[in-house]
VOBA-1610 file (N, C-alpha, C; in pm, whole numbers, padded with zeros to 5 digits, always signed):
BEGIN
Unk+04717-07441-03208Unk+04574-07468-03207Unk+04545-07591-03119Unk+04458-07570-03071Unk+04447-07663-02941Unk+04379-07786-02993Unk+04387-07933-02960Unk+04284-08022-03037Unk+04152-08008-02946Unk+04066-08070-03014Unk+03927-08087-02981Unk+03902-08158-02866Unk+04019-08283-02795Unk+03991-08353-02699Unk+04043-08208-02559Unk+04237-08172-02624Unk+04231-08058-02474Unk+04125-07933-02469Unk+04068-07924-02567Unk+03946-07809-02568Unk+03840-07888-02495Unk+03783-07954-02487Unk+03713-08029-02416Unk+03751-07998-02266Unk+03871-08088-02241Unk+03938-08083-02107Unk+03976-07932-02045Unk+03968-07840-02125Unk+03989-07712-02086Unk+03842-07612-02061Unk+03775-07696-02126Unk+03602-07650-02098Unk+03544-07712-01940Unk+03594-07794-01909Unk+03524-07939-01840Unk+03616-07819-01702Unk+03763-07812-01741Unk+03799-07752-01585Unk+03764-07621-01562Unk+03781-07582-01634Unk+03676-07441-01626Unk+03567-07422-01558Unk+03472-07521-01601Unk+03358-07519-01520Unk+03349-07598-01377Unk+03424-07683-01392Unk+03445-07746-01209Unk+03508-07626-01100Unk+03608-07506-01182Unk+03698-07432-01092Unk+03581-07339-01100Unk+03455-07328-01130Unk+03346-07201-01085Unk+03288-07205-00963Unk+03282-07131-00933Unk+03198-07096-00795Unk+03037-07178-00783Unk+03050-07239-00651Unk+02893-07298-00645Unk+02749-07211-00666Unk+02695-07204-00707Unk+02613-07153-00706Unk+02506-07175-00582Unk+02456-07074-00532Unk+02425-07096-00406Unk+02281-07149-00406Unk+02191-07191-00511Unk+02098-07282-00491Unk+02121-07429-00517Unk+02233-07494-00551Unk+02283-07600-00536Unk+02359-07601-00393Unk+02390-07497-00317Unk+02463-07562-00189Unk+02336-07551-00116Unk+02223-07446-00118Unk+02114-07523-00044Unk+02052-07624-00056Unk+02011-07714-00164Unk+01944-07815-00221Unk+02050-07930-00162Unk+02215-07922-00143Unk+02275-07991-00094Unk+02285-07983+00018Unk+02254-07874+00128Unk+02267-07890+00252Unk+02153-07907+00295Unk+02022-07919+00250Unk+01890-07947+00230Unk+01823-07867+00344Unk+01910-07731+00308Unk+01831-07594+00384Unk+01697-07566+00273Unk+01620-07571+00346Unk+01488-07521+00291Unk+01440-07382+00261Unk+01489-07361+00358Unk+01485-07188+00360Unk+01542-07083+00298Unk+01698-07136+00283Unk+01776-07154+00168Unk+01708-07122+00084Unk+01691-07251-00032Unk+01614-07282-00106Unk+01508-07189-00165Unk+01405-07125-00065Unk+01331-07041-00102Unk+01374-06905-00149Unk+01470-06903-00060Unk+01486-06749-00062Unk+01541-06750-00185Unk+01648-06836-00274Unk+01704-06861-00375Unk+01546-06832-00491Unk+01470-06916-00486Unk+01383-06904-00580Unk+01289-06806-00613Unk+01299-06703-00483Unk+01245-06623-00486Unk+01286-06481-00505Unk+01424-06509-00494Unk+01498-06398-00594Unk+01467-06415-00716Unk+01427-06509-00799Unk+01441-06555-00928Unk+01513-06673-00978Unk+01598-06730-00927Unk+01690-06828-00958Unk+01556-06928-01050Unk+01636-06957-01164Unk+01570-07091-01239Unk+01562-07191-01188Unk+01474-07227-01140Unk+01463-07359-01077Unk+01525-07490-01150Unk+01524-07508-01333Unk+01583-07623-01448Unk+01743-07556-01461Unk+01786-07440-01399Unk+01907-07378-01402Unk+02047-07583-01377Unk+02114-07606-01468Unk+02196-07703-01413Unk+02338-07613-01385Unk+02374-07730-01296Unk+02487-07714-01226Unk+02617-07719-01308Unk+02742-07662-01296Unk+02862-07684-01368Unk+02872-07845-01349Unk+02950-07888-01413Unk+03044-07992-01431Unk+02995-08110-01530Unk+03041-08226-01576Unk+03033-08316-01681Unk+02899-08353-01660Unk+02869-08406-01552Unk+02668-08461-01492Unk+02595-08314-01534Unk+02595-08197-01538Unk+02513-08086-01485Unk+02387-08125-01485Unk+02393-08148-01322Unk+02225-08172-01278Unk+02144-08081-01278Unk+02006-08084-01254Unk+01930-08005-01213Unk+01945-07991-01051Unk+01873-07875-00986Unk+01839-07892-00851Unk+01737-07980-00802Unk+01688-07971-00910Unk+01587-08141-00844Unk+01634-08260-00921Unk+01690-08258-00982Unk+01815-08382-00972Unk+01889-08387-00812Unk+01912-08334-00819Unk+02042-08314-00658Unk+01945-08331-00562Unk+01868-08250-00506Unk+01723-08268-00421Unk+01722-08410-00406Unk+01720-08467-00529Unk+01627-08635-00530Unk+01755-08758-00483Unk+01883-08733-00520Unk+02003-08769-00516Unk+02094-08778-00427Unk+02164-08629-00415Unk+02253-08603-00380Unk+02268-08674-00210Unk+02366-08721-00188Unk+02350-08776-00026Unk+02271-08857+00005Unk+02244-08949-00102Unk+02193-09111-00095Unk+02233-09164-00011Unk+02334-09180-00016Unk+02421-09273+00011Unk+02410-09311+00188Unk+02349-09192+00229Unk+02309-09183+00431Unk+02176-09191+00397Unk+02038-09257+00348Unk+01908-09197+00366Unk+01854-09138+00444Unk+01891-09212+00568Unk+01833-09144+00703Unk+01847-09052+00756Unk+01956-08943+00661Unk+02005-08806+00703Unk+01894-08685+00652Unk+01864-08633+00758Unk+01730-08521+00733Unk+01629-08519+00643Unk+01585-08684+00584Unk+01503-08755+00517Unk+01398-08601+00499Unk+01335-08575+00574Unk+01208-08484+00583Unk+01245-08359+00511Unk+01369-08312+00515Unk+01416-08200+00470Unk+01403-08221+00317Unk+01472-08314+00269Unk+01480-08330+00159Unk+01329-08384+00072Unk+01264-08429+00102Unk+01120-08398+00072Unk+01079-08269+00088Unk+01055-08193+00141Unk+01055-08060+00134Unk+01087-07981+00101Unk+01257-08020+00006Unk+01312-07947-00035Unk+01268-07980-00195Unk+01254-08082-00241Unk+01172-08159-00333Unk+01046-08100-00375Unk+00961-08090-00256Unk+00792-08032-00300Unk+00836-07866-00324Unk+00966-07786-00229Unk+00940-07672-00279Unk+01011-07595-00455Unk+01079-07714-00500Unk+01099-07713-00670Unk+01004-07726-00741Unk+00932-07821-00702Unk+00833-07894-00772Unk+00737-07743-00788Unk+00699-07710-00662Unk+00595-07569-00624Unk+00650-07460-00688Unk+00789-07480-00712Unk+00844-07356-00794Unk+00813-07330-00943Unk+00829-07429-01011Unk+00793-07494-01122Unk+00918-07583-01187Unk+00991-07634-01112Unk+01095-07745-01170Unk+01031-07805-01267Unk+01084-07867-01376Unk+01072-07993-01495Unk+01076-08111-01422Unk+00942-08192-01384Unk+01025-08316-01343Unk+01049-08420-01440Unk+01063-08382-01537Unk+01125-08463-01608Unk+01290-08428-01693Unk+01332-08296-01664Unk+01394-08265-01737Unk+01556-08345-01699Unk+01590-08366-01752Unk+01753-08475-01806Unk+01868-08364-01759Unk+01923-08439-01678Unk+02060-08406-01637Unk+02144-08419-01736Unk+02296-08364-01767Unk+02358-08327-01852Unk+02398-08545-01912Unk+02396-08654-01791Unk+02439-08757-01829Unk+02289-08828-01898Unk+02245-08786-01923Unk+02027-08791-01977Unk+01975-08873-01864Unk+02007-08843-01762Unk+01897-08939-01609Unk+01790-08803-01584Unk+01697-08861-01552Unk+01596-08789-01536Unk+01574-08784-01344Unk+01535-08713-01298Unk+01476-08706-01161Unk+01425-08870-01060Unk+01319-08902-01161Unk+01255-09010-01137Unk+01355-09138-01163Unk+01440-09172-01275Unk+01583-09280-01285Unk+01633-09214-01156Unk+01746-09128-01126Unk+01820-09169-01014Unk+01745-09182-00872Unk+01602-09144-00869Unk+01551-09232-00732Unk+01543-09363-00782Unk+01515-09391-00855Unk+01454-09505-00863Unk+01612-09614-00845Unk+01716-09539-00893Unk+01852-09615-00816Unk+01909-09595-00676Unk+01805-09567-00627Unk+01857-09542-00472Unk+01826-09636-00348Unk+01919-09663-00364Unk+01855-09882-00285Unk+01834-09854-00160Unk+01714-09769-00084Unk+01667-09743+00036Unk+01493-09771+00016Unk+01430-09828+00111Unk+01289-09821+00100Unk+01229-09676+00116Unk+01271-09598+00187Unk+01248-09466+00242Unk+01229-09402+00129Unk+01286-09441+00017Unk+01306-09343-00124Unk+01188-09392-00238Unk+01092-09462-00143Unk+00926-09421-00204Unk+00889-09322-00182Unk+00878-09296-00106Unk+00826-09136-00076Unk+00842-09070-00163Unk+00987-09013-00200Unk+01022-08962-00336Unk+01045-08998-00434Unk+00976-09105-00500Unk+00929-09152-00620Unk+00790-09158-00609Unk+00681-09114-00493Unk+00532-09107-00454Unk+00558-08975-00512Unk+00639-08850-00456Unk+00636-08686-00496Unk+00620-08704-00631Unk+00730-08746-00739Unk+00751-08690-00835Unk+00689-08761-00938Unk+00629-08884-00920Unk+00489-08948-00983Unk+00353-08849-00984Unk+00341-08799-00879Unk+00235-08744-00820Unk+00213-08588-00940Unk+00378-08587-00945Unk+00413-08441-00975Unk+00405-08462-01156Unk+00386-08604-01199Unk+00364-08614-01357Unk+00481-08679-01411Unk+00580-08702-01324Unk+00674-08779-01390Unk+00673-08944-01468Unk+00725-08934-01548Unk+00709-09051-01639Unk+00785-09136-01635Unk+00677-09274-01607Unk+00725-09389-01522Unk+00806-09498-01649Unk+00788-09471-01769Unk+00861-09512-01855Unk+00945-09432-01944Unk+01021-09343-01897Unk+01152-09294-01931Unk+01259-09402-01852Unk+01346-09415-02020Unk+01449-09476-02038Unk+01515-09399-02091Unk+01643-09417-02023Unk+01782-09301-02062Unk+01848-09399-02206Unk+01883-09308-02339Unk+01910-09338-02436Unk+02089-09326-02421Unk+02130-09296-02285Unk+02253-09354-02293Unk+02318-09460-02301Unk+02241-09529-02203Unk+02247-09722-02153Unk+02149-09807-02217Unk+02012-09764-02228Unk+01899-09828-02247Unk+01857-09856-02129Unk+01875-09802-01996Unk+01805-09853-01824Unk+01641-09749-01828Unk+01566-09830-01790Unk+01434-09804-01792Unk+01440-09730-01593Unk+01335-09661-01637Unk+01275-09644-01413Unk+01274-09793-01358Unk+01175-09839-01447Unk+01150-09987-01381Unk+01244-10064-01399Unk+01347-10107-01500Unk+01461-10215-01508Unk+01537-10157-01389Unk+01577-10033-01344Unk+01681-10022-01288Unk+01606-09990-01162Unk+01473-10002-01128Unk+01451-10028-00975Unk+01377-10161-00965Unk+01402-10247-01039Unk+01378-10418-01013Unk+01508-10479-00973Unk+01645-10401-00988Unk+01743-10447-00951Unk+01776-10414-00800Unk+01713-10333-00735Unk+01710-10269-00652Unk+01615-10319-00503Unk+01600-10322-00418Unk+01562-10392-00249Unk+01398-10328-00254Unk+01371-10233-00297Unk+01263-10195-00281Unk+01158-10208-00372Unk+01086-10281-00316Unk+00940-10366-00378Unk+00850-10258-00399Unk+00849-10193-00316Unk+00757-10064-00334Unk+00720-09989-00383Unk+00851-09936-00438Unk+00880-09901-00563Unk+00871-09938-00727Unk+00859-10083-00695Unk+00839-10117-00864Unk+00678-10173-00818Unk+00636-10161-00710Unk+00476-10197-00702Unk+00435-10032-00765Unk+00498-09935-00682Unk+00455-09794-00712Unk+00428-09767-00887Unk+00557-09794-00942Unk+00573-09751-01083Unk+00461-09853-01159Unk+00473-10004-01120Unk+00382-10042-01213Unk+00229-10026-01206Unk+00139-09951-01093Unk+00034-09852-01054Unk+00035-09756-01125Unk+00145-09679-01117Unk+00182-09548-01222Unk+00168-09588-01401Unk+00185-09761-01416Unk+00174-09753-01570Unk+00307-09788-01648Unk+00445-09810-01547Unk+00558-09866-01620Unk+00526-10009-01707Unk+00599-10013-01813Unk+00584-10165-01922Unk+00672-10210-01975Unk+00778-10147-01903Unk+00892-10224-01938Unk+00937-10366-01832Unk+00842-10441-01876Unk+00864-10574-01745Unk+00930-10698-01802Unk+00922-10688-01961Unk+01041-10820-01978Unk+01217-10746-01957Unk+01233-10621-01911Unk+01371-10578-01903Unk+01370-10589-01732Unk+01294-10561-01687Unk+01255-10525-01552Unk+01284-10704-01499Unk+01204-10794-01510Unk+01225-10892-01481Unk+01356-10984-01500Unk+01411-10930-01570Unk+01531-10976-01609Unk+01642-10947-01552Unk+01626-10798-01517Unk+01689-10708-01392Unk+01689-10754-01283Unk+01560-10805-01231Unk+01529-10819-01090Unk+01635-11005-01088Unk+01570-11017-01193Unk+01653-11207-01173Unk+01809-11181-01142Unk+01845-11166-01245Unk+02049-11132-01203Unk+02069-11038-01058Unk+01985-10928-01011Unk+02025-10891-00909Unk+01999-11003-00768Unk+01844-11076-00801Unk+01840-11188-00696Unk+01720-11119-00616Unk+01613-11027-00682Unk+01540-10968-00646Unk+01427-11039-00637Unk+01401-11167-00524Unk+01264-11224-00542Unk+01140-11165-00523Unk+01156-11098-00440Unk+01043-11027-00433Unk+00958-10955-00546Unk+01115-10882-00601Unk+01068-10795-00689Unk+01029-10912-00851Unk+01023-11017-00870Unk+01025-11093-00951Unk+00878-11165-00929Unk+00842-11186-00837Unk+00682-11196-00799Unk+00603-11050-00808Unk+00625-10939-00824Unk+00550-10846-00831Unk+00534-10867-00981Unk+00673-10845-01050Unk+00624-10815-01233Unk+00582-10999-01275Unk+00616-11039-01228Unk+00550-11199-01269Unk+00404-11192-01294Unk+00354-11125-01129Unk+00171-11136-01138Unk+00144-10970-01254Unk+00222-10882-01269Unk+00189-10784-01394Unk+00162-10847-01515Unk+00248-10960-01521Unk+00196-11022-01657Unk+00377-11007-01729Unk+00478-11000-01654Unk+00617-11033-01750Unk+00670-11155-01766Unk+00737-11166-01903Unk+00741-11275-01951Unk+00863-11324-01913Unk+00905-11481-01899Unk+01027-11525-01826Unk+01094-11498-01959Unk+01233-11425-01966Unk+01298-11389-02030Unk+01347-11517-02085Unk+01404-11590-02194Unk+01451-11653-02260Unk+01634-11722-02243Unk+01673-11562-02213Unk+01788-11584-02151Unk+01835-11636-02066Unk+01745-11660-01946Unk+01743-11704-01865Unk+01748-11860-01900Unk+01738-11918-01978Unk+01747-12066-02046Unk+01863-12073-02102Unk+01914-11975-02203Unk+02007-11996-02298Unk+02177-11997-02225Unk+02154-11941-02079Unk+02294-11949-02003Unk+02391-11849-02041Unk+02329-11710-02119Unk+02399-11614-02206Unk+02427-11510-02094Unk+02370-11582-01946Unk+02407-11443-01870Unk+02408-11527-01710Unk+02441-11485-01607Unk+02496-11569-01479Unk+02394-11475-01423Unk+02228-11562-01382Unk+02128-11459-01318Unk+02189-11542-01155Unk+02110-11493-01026Unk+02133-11555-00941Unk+02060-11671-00927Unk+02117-11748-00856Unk+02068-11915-00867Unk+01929-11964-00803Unk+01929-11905-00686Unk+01802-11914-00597Unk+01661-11853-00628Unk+01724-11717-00723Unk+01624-11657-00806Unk+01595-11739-00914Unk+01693-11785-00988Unk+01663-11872-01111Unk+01573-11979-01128Unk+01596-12080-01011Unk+01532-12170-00941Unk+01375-12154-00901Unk+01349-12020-00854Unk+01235-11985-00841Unk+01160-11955-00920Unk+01239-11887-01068Unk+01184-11848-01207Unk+01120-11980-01277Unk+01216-12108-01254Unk+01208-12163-01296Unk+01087-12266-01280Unk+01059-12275-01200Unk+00954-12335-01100Unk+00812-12317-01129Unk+00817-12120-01164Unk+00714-12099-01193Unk+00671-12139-01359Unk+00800-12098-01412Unk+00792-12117-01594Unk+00749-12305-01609Unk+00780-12402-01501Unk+00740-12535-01517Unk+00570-12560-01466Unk+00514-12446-01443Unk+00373-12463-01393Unk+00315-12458-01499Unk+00211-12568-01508Unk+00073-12541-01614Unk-00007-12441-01606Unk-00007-12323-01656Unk-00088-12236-01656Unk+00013-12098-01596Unk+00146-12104-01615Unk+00234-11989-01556Unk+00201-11962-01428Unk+00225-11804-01406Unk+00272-11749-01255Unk+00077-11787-01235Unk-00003-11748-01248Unk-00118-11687-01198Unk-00174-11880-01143Unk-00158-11985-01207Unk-00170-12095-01140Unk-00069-12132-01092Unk+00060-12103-01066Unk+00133-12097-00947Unk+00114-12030-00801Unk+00069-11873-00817Unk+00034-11821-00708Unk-00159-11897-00653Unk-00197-11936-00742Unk-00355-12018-00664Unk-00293-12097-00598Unk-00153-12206-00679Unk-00149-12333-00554Unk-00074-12306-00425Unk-00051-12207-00451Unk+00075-12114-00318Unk-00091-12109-00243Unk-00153-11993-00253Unk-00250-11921-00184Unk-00309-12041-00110Unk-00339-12194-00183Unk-00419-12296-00133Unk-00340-12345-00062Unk-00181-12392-00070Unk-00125-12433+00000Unk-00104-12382+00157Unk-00103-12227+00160Unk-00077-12160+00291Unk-00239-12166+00339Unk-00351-12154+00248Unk-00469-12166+00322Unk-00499-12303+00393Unk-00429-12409+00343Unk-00486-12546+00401Unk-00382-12553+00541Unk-00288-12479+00525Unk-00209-12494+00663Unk-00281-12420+00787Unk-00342-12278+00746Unk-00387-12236+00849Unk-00565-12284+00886Unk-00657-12351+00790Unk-00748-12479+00792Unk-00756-12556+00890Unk-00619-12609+00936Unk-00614-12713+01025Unk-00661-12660+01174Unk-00557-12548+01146Unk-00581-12445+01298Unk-00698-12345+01366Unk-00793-12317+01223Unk-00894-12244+01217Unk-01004-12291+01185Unk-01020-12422+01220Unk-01138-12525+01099Unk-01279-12414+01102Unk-01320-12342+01152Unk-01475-12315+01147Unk-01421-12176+01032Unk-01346-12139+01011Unk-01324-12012+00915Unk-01338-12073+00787Unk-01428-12004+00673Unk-01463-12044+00536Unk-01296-12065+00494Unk-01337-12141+00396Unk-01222-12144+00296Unk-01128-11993+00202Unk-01296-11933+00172Unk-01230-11804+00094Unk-01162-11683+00195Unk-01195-11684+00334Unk-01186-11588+00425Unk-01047-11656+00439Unk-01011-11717+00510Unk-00834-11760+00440Unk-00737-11755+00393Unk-00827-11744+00261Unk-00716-11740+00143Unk-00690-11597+00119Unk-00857-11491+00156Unk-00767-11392+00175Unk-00731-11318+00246Unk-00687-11411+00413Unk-00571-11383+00495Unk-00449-11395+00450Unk-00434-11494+00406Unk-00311-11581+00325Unk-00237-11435+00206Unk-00352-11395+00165Unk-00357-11306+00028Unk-00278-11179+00103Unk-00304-11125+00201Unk-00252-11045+00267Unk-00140-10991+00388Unk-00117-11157+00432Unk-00017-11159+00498Unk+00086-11236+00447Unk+00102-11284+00331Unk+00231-11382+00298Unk+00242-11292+00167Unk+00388-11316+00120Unk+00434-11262-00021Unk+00417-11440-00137Unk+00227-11409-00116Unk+00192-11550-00209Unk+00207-11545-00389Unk+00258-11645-00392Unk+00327-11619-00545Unk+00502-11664-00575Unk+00551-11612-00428Unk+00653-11574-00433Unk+00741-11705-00361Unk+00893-11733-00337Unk+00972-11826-00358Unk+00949-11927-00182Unk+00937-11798-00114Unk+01004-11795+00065Unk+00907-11919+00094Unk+00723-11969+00069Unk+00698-12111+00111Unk+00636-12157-00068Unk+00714-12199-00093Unk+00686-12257-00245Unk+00588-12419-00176Unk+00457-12392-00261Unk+00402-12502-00227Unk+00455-12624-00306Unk+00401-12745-00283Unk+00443-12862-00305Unk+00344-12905-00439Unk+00361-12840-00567Unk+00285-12841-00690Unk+00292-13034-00700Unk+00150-13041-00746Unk+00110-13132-00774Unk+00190-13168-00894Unk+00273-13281-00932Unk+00305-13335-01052Unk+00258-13283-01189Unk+00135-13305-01172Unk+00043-13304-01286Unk+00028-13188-01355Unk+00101-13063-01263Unk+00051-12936-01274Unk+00191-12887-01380Unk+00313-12935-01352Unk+00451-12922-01412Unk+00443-12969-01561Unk+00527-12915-01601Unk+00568-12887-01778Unk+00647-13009-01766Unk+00641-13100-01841Unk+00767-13237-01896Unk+00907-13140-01921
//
């Protein structure tokens, strides 16, 4: 009698030694045409794939071949809208519980707004958190290069921003740490207690803001005034408010890169 772990292991190879199914090698070779003709035989579009992950095809669509973004980018949006048009789940959980919307949202390319724009668009839910790890959409794309993306999701309605911010700090994500700052997230605690090694330059910047009277939102006014009085000097006949919101639109104000020179008075003892 076989135990329960080689029954396992005898299930698991079983299904790796099966034949691909040929709407996963289109969705992976991000033939489109492919693709259709597959769905239009009938193929289930939520149909998953063999092996331990069994993805969906729009899992794989959204995924698969990250790792090059710039490889037939267009295809794979297209191959994306024609699941979606099929009637894919975009929410439905891959066999490891990631949803469509989690593994873009781990895909450290800017390009991979676009496809987190599709599948938002398409109803996906910007606060699914996988009950494997506890990683939120938003915690695990605050760790991530693209601002755009956690500007996108928190538009969409994500609220997970004291995990998110906390994310973005240890990865060293300033940017992304001035976006959920002005959402309204709270400086994590931990970040004091030394219970975790965030990055330093980020920390520094957290910190800066958590020593302002009145938090991030009177930190980013003395930023906004600070870059407005610089360009003042150079523009004297331009109002004050027309300025600030140049300033508002061309600088990441709020944020670490020209930290103004806070008045004393304005800092926490």
């Amino acid at each position: 009698m076989l135990s329960a772990a080689t029954a396992v292991a005898s299930n698991t190879a079983t299904r790796l030694s099966m034949p691909e199914h040929p709407i996963f090698a289109a969705v992976k070779a991000l033939d489109v045409e492919a693709l259709r003709r597959e769905l239009a035989a009938g193929v289930d579009p939520d149909m998953c794939e063999h092996g331990p992950y069994a993805p969906t095809p729009l899992c794989q669509a959204v995924h698969y071949g990250s790792a090059f973004p710039a490889t037939r980018f267009q295809e794979r949006l297209e191959c994306i809208a024609v699941l979606l048009e099929a009637g894919a789940s975009v929410d439905k959980q891959c066999g490891n519980g990631e949803t469509p919307l989690l593994k873009a949202a781990g895909v450290d390319s800017p390009a991979w707004t676009a496809v987190i724009a599709a599948l938002l668009e398409a109803g996906a839910d910007p606060n699914f958190t996988t009950t494997r790890w506890g990683q939120s959409v938003l915690a695990l794309a605050a760790s991530r290069d693209s601002a755009g993306t956690v500007r996108m999701l928190l538009s969409a309605g994500a609220v997970d921003l004291a995990r998110a911010l906390e994310s973005a700090i240890i990865s060293g994500k300033q940017r992304n740490c001035t976006l959920l700052l002005r959402a309204g997230a709270a400086i994590p605690w931990r970040v004091y207690e030394g219970t975790f090694r965030p990055d330093p330059q980020t920390l520094a910047y957290v910190r800066r803001v958590r020593a302002t009277w009145g938090g991030f939102k009177a930190y980013e006014k003395a930023h906004r005034q600070h870059l407005a009085a610089i360009f003042l000097a150079k523009f004297p006949v331009l109002p004050v408010e027309m300025l600030e919101r140049i300033v508002e639109f061309s600088f990441n104000v709020g944020g670490p890169s020209h930290c103004p020179s806070i008045d004393p008075k304005f800092l926490l003892d």
